[in-house]
C-alpha positions as CSV (number, residue, x, y, z in Angstrom):
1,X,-87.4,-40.4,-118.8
2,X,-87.6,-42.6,-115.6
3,X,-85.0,-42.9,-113.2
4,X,-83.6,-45.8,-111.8
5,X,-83.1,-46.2,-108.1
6,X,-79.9,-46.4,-106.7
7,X,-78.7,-50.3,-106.2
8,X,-81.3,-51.4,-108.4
9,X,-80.5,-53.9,-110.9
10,X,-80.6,-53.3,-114.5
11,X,-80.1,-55.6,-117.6
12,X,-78.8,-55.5,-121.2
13,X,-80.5,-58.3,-123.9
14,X,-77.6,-59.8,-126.0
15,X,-78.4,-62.0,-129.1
16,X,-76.1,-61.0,-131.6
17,X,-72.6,-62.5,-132.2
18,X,-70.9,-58.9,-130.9
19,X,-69.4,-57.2,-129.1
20,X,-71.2,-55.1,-126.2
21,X,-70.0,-52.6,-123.8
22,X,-72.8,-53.2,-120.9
23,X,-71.7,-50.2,-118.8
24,X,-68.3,-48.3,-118.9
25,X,-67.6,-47.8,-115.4
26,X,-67.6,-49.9,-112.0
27,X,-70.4,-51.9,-110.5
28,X,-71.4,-55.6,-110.2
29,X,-72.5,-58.5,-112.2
30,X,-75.4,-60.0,-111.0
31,X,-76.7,-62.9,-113.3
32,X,-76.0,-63.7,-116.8
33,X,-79.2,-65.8,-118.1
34,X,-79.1,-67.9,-121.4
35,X,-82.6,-67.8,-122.7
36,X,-82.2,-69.9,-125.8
37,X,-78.7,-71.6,-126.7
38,X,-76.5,-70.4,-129.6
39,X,-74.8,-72.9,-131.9
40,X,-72.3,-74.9,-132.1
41,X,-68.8,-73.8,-129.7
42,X,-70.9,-70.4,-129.3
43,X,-69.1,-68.6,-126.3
44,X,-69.7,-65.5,-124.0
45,X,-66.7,-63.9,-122.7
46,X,-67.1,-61.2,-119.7
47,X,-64.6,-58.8,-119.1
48,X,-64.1,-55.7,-116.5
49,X,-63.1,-53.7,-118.8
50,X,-64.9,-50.9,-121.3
51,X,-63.2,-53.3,-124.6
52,X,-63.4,-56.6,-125.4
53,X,-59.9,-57.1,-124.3
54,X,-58.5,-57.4,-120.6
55,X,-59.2,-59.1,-117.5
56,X,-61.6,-62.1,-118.4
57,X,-64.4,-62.5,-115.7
58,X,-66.2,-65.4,-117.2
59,X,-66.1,-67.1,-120.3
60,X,-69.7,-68.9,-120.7
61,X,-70.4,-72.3,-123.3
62,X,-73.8,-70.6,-124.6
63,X,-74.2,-74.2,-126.3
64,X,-75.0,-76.2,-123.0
65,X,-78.2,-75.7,-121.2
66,X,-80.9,-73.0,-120.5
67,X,-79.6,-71.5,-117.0
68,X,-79.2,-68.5,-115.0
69,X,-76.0,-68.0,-113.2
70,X,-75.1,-65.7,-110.5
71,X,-71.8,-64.1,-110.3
72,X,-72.4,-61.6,-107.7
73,X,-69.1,-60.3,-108.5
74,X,-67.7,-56.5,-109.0
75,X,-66.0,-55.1,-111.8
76,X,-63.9,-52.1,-111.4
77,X,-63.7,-50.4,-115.2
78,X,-66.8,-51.7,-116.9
79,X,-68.6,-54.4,-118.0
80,X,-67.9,-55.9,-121.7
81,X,-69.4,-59.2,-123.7
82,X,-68.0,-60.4,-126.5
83,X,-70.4,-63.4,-127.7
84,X,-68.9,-65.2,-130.7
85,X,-68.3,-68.0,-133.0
86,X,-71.3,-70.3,-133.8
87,X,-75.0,-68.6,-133.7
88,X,-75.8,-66.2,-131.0
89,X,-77.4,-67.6,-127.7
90,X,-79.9,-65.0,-126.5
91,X,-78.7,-63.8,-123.2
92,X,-79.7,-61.2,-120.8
93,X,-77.2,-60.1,-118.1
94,X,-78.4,-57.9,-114.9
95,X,-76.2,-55.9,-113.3
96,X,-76.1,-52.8,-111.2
């Protein structure tokens, strides 16, 4: 099994309307990038938290545009997407 160094950036790949519990303790959202767009009113809601309930950090219209954005933000209890409605958007998130 590799290790990964400390500070360096992983990622989770999302294309599923679900829910996804991206780590479950603190750190910092670096990007969210939608590779291919979901359907129609698809949305991406990021929470700090280890649920898919709590305080909202983003809430993303998967339906728009092809983009990577950078947050750069920290979370303090975990990192949680909830993608839903329409068809899933394929997204990949890095964080550390």
């Amino acid at each position: 099994m590799s290790q990964t160094p400390t500070g360096a950036l992983q990622y989770a790949h999302i294309n599923t309307l679900t829910t996804t519990v991206v780590k479950s303790a603190p750190g910092m959202l670096h990007t969210v990038t939608i590779n291919s767009k979901g359907g129609t009113a698809s949305i991406a809601t990021i929470y700090d938290n280890t649920s898919g309930s709590g305080t909202v950090l983003a809430v993303i219209d998967v339906t728009a545009q092809l983009v990577t954005l950078v947050y750069d933000i920290q979370f303090l209890t975990g990192l949680t997407i909830v993608t839903a409605t329409g068809s899933a958007a394929d997204l990949t998130v890095s964080y550390t």
